[in-house]
C-alpha positions in Angstrom: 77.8 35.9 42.8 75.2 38.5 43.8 72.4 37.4 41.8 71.7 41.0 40.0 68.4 41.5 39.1 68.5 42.2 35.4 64.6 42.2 34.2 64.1 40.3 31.2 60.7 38.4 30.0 59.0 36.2 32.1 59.3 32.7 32.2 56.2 30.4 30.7 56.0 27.7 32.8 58.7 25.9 34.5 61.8 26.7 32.4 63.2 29.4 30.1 67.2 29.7 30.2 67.1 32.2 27.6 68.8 29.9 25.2 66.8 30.5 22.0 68.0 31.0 19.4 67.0 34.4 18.4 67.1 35.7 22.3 71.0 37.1 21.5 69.8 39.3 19.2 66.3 40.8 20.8 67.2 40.4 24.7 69.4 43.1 26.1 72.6 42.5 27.3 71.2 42.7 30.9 68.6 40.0 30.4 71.5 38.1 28.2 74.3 37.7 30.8 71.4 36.8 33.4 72.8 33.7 35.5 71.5 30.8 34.8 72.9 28.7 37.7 74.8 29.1 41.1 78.5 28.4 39.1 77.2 32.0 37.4 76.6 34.0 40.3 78.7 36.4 41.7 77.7 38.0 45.4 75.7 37.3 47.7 77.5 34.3 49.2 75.9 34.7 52.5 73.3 33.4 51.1 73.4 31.3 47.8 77.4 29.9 49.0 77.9 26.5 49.8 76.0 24.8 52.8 74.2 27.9 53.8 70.6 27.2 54.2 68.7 28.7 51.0 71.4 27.5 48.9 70.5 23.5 50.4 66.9 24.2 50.5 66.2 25.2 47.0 69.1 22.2 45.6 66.8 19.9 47.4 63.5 21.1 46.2 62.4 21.6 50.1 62.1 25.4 49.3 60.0 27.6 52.2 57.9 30.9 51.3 60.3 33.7 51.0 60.8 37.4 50.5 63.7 38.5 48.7 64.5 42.1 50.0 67.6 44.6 48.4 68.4 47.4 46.2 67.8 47.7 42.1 70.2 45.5 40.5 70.5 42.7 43.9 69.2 40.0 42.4 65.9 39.4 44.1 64.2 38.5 40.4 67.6 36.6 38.6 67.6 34.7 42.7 63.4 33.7 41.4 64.5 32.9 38.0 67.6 30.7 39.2 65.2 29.2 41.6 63.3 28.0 38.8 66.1 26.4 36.2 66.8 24.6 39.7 63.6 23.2 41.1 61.4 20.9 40.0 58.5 22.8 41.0 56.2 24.8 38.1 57.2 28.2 38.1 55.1 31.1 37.8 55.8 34.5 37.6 54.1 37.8 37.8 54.6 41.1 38.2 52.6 43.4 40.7 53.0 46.2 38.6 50.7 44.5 35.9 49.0 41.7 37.6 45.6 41.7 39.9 43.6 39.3 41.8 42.1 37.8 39.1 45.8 36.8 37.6 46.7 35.6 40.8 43.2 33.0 40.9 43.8 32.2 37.7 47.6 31.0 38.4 45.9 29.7 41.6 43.3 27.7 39.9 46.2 26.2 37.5 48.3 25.1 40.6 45.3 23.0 42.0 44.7 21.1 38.8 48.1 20.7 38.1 48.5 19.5 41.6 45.8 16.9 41.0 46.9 15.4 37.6 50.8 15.3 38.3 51.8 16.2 42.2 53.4 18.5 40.7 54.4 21.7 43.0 53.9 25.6 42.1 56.5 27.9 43.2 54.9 31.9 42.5 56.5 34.2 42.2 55.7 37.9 42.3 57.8 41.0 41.7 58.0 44.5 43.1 55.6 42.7 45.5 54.8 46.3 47.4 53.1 47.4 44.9 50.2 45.2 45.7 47.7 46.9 48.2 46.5 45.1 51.2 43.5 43.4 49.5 46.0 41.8 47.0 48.3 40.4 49.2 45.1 39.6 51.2 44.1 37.4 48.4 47.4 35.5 48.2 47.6 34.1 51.7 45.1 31.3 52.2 47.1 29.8 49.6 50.3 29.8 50.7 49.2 28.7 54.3 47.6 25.7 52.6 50.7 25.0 51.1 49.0 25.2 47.5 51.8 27.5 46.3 55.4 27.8 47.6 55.0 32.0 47.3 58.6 34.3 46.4 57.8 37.8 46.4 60.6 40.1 45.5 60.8 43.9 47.0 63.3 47.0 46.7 61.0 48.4 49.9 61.2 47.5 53.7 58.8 44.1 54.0 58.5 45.0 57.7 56.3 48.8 56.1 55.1 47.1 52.7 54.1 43.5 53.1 51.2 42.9 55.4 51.9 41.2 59.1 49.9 37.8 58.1 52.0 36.9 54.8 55.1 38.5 56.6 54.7 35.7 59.2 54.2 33.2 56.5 57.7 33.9 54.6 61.4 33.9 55.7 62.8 37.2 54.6 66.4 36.8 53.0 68.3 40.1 52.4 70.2 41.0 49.4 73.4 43.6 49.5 74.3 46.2 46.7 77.2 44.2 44.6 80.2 45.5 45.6 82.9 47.3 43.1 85.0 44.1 42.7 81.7 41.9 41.7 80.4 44.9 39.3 83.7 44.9 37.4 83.7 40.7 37.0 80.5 41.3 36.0 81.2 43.2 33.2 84.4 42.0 32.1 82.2 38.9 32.0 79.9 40.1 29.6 83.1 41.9 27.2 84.6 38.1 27.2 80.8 36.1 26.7 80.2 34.4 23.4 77.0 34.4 22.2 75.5 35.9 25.5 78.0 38.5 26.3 80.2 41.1 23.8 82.7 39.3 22.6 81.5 39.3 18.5 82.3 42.7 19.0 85.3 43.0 19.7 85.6 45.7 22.2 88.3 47.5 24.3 87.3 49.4 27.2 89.8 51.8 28.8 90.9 51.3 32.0 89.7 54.7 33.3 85.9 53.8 31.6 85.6 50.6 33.2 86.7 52.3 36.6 83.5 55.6 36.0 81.4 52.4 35.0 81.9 50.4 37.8 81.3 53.5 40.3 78.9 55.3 38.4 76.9 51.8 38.4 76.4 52.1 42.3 76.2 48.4 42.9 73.4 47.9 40.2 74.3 45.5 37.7 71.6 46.2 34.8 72.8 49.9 35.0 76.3 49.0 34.5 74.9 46.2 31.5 72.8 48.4 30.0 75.3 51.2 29.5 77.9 49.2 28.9 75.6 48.0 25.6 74.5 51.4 24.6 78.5 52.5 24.6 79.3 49.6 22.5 76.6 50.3 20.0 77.9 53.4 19.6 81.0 53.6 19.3 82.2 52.3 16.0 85.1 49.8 15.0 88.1 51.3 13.9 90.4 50.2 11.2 91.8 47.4 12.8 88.2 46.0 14.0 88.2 46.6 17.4 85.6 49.0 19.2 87.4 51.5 21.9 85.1 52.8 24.4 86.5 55.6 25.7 85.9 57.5 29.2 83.8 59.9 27.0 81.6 56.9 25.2 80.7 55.7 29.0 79.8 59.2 30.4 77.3 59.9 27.4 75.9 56.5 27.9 75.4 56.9 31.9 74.2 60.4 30.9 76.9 61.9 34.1 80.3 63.0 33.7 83.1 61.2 35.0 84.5 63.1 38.6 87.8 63.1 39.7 87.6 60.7 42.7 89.0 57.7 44.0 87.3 56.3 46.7 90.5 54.5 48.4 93.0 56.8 47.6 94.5 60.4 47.6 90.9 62.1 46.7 88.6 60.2 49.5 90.7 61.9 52.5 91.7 65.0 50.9 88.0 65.6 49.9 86.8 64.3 53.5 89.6 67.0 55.1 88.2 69.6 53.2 85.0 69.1 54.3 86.2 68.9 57.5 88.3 71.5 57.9 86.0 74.2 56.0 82.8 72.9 58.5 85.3 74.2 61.0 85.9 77.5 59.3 82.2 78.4 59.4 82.3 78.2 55.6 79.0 76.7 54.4 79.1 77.3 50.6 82.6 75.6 50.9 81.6 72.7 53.1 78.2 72.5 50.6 80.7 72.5 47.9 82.8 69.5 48.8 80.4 67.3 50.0 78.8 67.7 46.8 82.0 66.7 44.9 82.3 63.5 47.3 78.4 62.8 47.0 78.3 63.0 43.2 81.0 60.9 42.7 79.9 58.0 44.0 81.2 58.4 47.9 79.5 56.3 50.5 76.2 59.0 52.2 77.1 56.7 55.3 81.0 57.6 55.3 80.4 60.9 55.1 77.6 61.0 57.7 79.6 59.2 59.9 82.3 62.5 59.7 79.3 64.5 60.1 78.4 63.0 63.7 82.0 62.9 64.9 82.7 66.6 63.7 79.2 67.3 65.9 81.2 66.6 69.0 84.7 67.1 68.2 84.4 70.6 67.2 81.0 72.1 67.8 80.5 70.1 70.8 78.6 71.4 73.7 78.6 75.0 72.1 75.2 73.7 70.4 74.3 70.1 71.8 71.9 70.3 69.0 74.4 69.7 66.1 74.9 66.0 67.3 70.9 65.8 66.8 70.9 67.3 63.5 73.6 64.9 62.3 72.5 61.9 63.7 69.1 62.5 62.1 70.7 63.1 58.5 72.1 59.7 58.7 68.8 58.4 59.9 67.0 60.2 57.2 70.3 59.6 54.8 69.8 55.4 55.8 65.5 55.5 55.4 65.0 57.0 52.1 68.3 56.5 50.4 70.4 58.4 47.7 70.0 60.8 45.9 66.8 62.0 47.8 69.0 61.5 51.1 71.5 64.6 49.8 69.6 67.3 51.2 69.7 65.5 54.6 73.1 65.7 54.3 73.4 69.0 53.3 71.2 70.4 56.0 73.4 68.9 58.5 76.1 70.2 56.9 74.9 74.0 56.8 73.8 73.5 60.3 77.3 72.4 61.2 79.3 74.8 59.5 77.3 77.6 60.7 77.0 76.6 64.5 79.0 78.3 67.7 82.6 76.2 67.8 84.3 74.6 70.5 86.6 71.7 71.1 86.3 71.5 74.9 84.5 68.3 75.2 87.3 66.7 72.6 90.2 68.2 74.8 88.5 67.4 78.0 88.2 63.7 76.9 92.0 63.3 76.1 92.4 64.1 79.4 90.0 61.5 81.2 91.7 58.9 78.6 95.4 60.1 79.8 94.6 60.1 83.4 93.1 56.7 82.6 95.8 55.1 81.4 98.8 56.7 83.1 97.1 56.1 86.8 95.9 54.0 89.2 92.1 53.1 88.9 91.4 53.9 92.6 88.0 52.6 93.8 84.4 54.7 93.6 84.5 56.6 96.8 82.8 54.8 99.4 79.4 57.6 99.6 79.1 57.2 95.5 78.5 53.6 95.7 75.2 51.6 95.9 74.2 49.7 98.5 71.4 47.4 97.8 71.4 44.8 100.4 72.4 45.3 104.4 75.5 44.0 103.9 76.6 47.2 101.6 75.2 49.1 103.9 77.0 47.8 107.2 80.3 48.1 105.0 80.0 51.7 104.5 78.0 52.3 101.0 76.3 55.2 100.0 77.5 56.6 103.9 77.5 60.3 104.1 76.0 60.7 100.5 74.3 64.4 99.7 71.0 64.1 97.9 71.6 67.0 95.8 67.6 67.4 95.2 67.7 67.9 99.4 69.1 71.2 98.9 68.6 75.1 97.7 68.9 75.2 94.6 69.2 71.3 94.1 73.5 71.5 94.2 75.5 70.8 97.2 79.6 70.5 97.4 80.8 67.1 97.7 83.7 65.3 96.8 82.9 63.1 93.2 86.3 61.8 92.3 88.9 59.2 94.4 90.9 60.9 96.8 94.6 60.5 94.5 92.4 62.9 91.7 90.7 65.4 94.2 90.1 68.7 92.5 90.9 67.5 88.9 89.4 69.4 86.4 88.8 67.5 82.7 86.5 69.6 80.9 87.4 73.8 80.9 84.3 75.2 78.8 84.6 78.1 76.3 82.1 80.9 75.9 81.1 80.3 72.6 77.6 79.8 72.1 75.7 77.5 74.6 78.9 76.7 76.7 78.7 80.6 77.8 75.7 79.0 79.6 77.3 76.1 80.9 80.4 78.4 82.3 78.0 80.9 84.4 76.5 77.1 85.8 79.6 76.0 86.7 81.0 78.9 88.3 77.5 79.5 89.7 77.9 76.2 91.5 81.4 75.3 91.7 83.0 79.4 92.1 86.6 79.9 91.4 87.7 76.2 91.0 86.0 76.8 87.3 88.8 79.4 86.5 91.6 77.0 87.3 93.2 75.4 84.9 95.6 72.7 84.2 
């Protein structure tokens, strides 16, 4: 089970499984249907499955320093809180939003004593652990090189940018993933069926087509998918026959985001993703704006789309402006560092950039043609003049013999034969004259003369 990180107060001391009896009815939901133990998790089996090395470590108490790393709603504070109901360690929390230095040498000074009277362990743990500044985190790691505190520090942000090199050393990072689609929807189809944590006094129904927006709209954050799963509930009141029916329309007004017609393994994802497509290639950049919006705001994958992006750079702009490759690859770059939704205007740069660039396919034709001739015949051996010849040997058998060293010559081009002798002469790539490859022709023909204008 990914271990979702659902907020929720802080535990006093070792223990809290959030078992009183008045917690139902003050916690939310989120903090409600936190797991308590490994049998409640869903996700994140590369880390917390059986016999994988966190999971042994903290079932043995033989826990190391660690940095839990991944997106809202991972699981990086429910993984510290689970920790806790497991070890035998004291456990104490603390958030870097609200704590300083002088928290930290209090919990500090406790762990000594503590350590004295009973041999006990301290296991601390501190969220959103980027927020601290260099002088806090400073102050933490004399301590956890002494071993006075096994130290968990939990961070949406890259540790490698945010957590300083000398406690970075100190702590094994362990990565969380976004919850997938499948482990969202368990997750809340847990918490309709739960009794007293969960929904169940209520008596709900949730239409299909809600629990599908839900689980998209949640985008692999379980306390947004909780929490306005709860507000819906509270909402929407029972009907005659006792049963609350959350409709498509209760879920949208609780996300606060209307449900778009999309389905990201079916009919919509490739007709969308061939519109795109298709109106990039028909220099139409309010169109190609327009459906990549549609895909984006409905919960599409920014990767999957950039990924189109980079291919449509060279299948159909190609070398008519080399620089469209550049511009897509750094959308997903800039897509990938700071994320979604900020990443859409990376995305839609590109994708103005794209649809309004010079058009050509030759580099996509001329490679079906390399791959053809590939296949379909024989794989001769590199000419004899093209090959290197490092040692005397080489050299006696003929490499590199007769080789033209183009630089040696006007203009730095000389004529010479580049190809086996069974595919002499054969031409691959024919350029057009749109937009840079108009350059590229006049080079070619500049250099090569009428063999340019031949073609296959």
């Amino acid at each position: 089970m990914t271990l979702f990180d659902l907020g929720g107060p802080e535990l006093k001391g070792k223990k809290d499984t959030g078992d009183s009896p008045d917690s139902s009815s003050v916690m939310p939901l989120a903090a409600r249907m936190r797991p308590r133990n490994f049998a409640e998790y869903i996700g994140q089996q590369h880390l917390i499955g059986e016999g994988h090395v966190l999971r042994k470590s903290i079932e043995s108490d033989q826990l190391p320093s660690l940095i839990l790393w991944g997106p809202p709603g991972s699981g990086k504070t429910t993984l510290a809180y689970v920790i806790a109901n497991v070890s035998r360690s004291y456990f104490a929390p603390m958030s870097a939003v609200a704590a300083g230095v002088a928290d930290l040498r209090r919990v500090i000074e406790e762990a000594r004593t503590r350590r004295k009277a009973t041999g006990q362990r301290t296991i601390l743990f501190i969220d959103e652990i980027h927020r601290f500044n260099k002088s806090q985190q400073d102050a933490i790691l004399p301590y956890v090189e002494n071993g006075e505190v096994t130290f968990i520090g939990a961070t949406t942000e890259n540790p490698s940018f945010e957590v300083i090199s000398a406690l970075l050393s100190r702590s094994r990072v362990f990565t969380l993933n976004a919850l997938t689609d499948k482990e969202i929807r368990l997750i809340i189809e847990r918490a309709l069926k739960d009794d007293p944590r969960g929904l169940a006094s209520l008596n709900i129904s949730l239409a299909e087509d809600a629990l599908e927006n839900l689980v998209v709209m949640s985008n692999g954050d379980a306390r947004i998918a909780l929490n306005a799963l709860e507000l819906a509930a509270q909402a929407t009141q029972p009907g005659g026959d006792g049963v609350r029916k959350i409709n498509l329309a209760a879920i949208e007004d609780s996300l606060q985001k209307r449900a778009l017609l999309y389905d990201k393994a079916g009919d919509q994802h490739y007709d969308l993703i061939s519109a795109l497509h298709k109106t990039l290639r028909g220099y139409d950049p309010d169109a190609a704006l327009y459906w990549l919006g549609r895909m984006l705001e409905a919960g599409e994958d920014p990767l999957y789309i950039v990924r189109r992006l980079i291919r449509f750079a060279s299948e159909d702009v190609g070398m008519a402006d080399p620089q469209a490759l550049v511009v897509a690859v750094a959308a997903q770059q800039a897509a990938h560092f700071i994320g979604m939704p900020e990443g859409n205007l990376a995305l839609a740069q590109a994708v103005v950039y794209l649809a309004t660039a010079p058009k050509s396919n030759s580099l996509y034709t001329a490679y079906g043609r390399v791959k053809k001739d590939v296949e379909t015949t024989r794989n001769d051996p590199v000419p004899l003049h093209l090959r290197n010849a490092p040692t005397n040997l080489m050299k006696n058998l003929g490499y590199g013999e007769g080789y033209k060293y183009a630089h040696d010559y006007e203009s730095h081009f000389v004529e010479q034969q580049n190809l086996p002798d069974s595919m002499k002469g054969k031409r691959y790539y024919f350029p057009s004259e749109q937009g840079y490859e108009k350059t590229i022709l006049a080079r070619l023909k500049a250099w090569w003369g009428t063999r340019v204008d031949k073609k296959e």
